[in-house]
N, C-alpha and C positions, 0 to 999 in steps of 0.2 A: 298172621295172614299167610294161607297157601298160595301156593303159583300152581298153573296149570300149563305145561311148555307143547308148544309145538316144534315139529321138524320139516321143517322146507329145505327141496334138492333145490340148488342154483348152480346149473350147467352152463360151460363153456367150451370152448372148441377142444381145452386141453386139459382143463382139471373139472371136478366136481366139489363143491363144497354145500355144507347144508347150515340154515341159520337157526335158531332156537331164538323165537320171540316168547317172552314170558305175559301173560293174561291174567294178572290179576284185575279185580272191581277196585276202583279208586276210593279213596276215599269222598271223593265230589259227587258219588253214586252214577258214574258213569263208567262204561269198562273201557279200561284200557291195553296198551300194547306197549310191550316194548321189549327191542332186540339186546338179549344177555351175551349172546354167543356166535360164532361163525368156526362152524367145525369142517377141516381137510379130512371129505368125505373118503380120498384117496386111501389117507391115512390113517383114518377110522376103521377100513376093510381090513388093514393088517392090524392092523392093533384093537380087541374091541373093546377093553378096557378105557381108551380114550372117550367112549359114548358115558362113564361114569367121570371124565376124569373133569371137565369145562363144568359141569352142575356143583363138582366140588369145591375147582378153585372158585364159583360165583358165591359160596354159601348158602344154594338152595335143595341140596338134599334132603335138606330136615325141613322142608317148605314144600316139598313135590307134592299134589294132589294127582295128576295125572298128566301124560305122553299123550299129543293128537300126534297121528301120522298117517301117512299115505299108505297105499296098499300095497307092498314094496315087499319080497324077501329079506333083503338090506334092513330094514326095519323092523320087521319081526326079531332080527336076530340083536338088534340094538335095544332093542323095548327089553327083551330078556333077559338080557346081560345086566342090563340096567333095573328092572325090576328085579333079581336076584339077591344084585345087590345091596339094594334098598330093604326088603323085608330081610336078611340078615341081622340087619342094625333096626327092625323092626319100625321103620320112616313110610310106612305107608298105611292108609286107612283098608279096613277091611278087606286084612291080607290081601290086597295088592286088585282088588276086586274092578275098582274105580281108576286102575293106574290105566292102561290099554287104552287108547279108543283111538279109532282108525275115523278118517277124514270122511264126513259125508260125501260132500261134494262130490270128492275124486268116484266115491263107490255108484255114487248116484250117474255120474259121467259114462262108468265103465260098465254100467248095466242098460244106459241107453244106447252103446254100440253096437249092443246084441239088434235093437230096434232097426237100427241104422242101415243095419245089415241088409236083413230082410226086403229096405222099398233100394237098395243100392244103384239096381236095374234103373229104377226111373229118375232117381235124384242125377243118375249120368245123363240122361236123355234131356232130363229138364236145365243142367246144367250147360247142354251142348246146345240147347235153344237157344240160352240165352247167348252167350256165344257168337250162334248166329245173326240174332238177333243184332249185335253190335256192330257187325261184322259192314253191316251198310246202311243208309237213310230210307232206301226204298224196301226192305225185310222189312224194319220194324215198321214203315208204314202200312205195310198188309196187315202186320199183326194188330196194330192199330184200327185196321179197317174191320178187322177178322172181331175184333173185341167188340166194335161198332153196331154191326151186323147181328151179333149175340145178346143185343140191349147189355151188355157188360160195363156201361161207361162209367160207373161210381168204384168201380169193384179196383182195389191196389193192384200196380202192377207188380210182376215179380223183380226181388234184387238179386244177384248174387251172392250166394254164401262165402263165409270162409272156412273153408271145412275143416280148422281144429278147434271152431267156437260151434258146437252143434246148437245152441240156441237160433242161431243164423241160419244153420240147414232147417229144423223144423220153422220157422219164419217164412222161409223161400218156400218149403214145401205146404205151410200152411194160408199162400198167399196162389200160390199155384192151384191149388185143386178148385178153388170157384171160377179158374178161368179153363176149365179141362176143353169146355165148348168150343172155347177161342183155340187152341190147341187141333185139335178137329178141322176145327174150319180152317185154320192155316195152312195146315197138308193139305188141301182140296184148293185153294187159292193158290200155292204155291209150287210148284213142283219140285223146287228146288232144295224144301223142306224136310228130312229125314229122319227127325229125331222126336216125334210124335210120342208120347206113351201108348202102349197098349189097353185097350178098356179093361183086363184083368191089372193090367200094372195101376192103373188107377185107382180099381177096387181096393188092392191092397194098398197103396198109400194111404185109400182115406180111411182105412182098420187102423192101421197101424200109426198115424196121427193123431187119433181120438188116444191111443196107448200113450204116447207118448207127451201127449197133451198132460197129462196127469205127473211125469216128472216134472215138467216146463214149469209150472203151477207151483207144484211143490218150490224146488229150486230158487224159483222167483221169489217167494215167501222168505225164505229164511238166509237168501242174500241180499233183502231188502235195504240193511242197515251196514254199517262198517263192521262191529261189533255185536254180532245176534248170540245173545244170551242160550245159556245152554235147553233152556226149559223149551223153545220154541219151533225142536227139531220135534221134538214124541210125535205129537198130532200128525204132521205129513208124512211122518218114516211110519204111523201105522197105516193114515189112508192107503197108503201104496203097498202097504204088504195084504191088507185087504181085496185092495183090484189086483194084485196078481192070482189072488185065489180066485178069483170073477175069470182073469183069463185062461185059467188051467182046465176050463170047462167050457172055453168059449165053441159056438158052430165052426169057426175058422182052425183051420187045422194050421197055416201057419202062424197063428197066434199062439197056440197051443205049444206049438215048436218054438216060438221065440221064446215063452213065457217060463222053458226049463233052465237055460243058462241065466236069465235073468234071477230067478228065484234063487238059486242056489249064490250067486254074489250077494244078494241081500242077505239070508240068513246067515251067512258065515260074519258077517256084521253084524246084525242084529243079535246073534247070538255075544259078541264080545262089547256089543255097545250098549244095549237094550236096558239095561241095571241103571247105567251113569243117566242117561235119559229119564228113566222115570222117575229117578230121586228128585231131579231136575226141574220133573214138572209136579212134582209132590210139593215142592219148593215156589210153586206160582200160586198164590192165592185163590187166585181164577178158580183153579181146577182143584190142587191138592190130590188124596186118592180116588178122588169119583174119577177124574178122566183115565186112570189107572186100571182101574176096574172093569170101565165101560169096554175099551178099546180088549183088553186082556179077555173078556168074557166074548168078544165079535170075534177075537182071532181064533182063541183058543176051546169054546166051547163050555163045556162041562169041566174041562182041566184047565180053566183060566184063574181058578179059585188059588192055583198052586201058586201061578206065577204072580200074580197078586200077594198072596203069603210073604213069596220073595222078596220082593218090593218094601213090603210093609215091615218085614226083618231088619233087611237091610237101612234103610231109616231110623230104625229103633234102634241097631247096633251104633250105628256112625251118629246118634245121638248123644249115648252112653260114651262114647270113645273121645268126642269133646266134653264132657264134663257134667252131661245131664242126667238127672234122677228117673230113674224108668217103673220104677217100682207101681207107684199108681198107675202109669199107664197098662204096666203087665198083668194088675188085679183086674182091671177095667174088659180088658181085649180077651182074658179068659171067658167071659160070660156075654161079649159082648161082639163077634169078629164082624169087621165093618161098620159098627155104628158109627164110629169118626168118619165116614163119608156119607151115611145115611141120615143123622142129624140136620136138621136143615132150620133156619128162623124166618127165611127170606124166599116166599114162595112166588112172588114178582118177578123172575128172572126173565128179561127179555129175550124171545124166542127169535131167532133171527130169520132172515130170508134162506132159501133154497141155496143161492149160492154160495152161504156160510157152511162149510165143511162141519161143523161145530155146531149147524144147529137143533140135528138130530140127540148131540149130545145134550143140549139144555133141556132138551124132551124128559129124554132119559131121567135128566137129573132130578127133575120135578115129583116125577112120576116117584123117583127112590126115597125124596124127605119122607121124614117122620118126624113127631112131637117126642120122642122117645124120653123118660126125664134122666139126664146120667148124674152121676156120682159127682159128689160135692169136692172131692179131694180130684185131683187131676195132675196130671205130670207137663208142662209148657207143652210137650209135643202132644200130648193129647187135646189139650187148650184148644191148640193150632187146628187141629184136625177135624174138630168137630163144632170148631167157626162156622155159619155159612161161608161158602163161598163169594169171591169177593166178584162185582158185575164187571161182564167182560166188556172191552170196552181196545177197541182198536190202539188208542193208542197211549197204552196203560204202562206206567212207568216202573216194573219189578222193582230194579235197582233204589229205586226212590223211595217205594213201598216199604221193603226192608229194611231201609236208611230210617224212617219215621215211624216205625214200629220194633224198632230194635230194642228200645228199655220194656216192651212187651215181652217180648219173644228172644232175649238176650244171645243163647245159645245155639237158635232154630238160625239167627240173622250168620252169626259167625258159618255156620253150614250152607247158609244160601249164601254169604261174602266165598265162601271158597268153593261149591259147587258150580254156581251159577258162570263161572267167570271160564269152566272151560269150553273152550270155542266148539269143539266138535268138527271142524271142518279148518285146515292147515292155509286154505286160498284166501285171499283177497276178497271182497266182494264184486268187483270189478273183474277178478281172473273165473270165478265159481262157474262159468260156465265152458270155457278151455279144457280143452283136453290135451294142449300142449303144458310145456313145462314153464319154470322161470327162467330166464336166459340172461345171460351176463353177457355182448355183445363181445364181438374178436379186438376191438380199439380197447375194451380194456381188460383182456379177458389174462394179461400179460400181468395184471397186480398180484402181488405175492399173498396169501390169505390173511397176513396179518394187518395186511393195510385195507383189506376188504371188510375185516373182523371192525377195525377202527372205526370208517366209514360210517358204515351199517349202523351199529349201535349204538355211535355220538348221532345219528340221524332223529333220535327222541329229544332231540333238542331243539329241535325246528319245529315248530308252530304246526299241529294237527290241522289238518284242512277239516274245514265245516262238515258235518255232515248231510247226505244229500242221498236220495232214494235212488237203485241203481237204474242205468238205464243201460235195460239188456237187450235192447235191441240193435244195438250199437255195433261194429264191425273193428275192433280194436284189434293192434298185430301182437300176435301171438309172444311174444318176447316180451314180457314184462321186466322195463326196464325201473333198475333199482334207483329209487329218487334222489338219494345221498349222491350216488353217484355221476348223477350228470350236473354236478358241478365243478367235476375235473375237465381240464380241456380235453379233447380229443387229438 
């Protein structure tokens, strides 16, 4: 069994240290976590050989599947060191291909800043209303009057954000723009009133909402669970590389202008992520390589066929590389490229609603079967590949799947036991939408790292809380505090 480690900074007023939780799939077919390591991030910058030296004394260099990490310089230069020295001793799959991968989350965070930016004007004003707003009994009863007056009485009123959870800012701003009228009529009722938006500031809020609605969405998806499987990131990290090519042509010129630094933080990810991801979702029955295909021919065109090729190499190599026979497959694929996803038995696939992202795919996929008859000799991976498709189905259990298909697919389950299991994203599901850090409080910011290291990692010993769907509308303080820990006294 591989492990797939992540690296979390955990700052305090006077040191930095960063934890190494290890992600392997249980054996119970559910994924799990657990903290291996607490590395003196301090003492990491001098010495960078320490980034190789905690994975050593734990025994899992010869176990490394891949590094999630943040988008950090500090990291690059630890992934390096670290990947270096791993393909020396030759410990990593496909030359070191699958090692990399940088935190969705955080990238997805730091590409909706560029968003942020842009309405910044009015989320002040809207912010300074509410403000107002609080400020007396007889304000917000205008505003109340002012809402009244507008037939607005069903419509939410606005909260306050906390500006380093941007889910909270686009909430406030997506609770705000049906009350623009009431806003209006409040400067006109009030004189007192100063903080109005502009009917341009509006305009562009409400462009720029509908943009960022489409992270919100995303985000929300795939921080749904404690644990989201690696396969569940492809699908929204393409829809959004798709709508940004929608916005790089949009009529608005500041869409256009947001939509350049945007694009450029995604691709620099995309381009180091994009490989582990599709293996990922090659690895869900569901889809396998049609959703590969589809998504790579939507992006890429006429040159989508290449990165498909890539994809589909890559699987065949890291096939071979745990112990599987390729040779029928390779006879096969010569005469044959994509029939493993054009194959089909199962032409019933339910077609979902409009607001299934996925269901212009099942379109697609129908439209690709064919009765085609293949070759009686087959290699597992080709077996797998030119299965129907398995029906998608909300709340369809991967982990479980590959558990009870495993004496099938013996070699394909060990590649989904160790791809599936990396997280892709370093946060919390509860932190995923934070754009702050994790914080170790100044009460105990005074423990030495060895007693934090302790802490921390006997903390898998305590009884996993149930799982529970997140709720991100929730206003949590920015300081995620570590749960081992506050059973010391203060």
């Amino acid at each position: 069994m591989r492990n797939a480690v992540e690296r979390n900074l955990l700052t305090s007023p006077n040191r930095r240290m960063s934890s190494l939780p290890s992600n392997p799939t249980g054996p119970s077919s559910t994924a799990d976590e657990n903290e291996i390591a607490i590395l003196d991030s301090e003492e990491e910058e001098v010495k960078e050989d320490d980034s190789c030296k905690k994975p050593r004394e734990k025994k899992l260099t010869s176990k490394l599947t891949s590094v999630v990490v943040n988008n950090a310089s500090s990291n690059d230069s630890m992934v390096k060191c670290l990947k270096s020295w791993l393909l020396d001793k030759s410990l990593l799959n496909l030359g070191g291909d699958l090692f990399h991968v940088r935190c969705s989350a955080h990238i997805l965070n730091l590409i909706v800043q560029d968003g942020l930016v842009i309405i910044g004007k009015l989320l002040h004003k809207i912010r300074k209303t509410l403000k107002y707003l609080k400020r007396s009994t007889s304000s917000y009863q205008k505003f109340e009057n002012a809402i009244n007056q507008c037939k607005m009485k069903n419509k939410k009123r606005v909260g306050m954000d906390v500006q380093n959870r941007w889910n909270s800012t686009f909430l406030m701003l997506e609770t705000a723009l049906p009350l623009k009228e009431a806003f209006c009529h409040l400067e006109q009722m009030d004189r007192n009133y100063k903080f109005n938006p502009s009917k341009n500031d509006w305009k562009v809020a409400s462009v720029v909402h509908g943009c960022l609605k489409k992270f919100y969405e995303a985000t929300y998806h795939f921080s749904g669970s404690i644990f989201p499987t690696a396969n569940v990131f492809f699908p929204d990290l393409c829809n959004l590389r798709i709508k940004m090519r929608q916005w790089e042509v949009s009529e608005h010129d500041f869409i256009r202008e947001m939509v350049i630094p945007m694009k450029a933080k995604f691709e620099k990810y995309w381009e180091e992520c994009s490989l582990v991801l599709s293996i990922a979702v090659v690895l869900d029955p569901r889809f396998k390589l049609a959703l590969v295909e589809y998504y790579y021919n939507d992006l890429y065109g006429e040159g989508g066929e290449r990165y498909v090729d890539r994809v589909r190499n890559a699987i065949a190599d890291l096939f071979v590389e745990y112990g599987g026979d390729l040779t029928p497959f390779l006879s096969y694929v010569g005469d044959n490229i994509g029939e493993g996803i054009s194959s089909c038995g199962n032409k019933n696939i339910d077609v979902e609603d409009d607001d299934d992202k996925l269901s212009d795919f099942d379109k697609w996929y129908q439209q690709s079967c064919s009765s085609t008859i293949l070759a009686s000799q087959k290699s597992e991976l080709q077996s797998y590949l030119n299965e129907p498709v398995f029906p998608r189905k909300d709340d369809f259990d991967i982990l479980g799947w590959w558990k009870a298909n495993s004496p099938k697919f013996p070699i394909l389950s060990k590649m989904a036991h160790d791809i599936l299991a990396i997280p892709a994203t370093t946060v919390a599901s509860e932190s995923t939408f934070s754009i702050g850090g994790r914080v170790i409080d100044e009460t105990r910011a005074a423990l030495l790292p060895d007693v934090v290291e302790a802490l921390i990692t006997t903390g898998d010993w305590l009884p996993l809380k149930k799982k529970r769907t997140l709720n991100i509308s929730s206003s949590e303080h920015p300081a995620v505090e570590l749960s081992v820990l506050s059973f010391l006294p203060k």
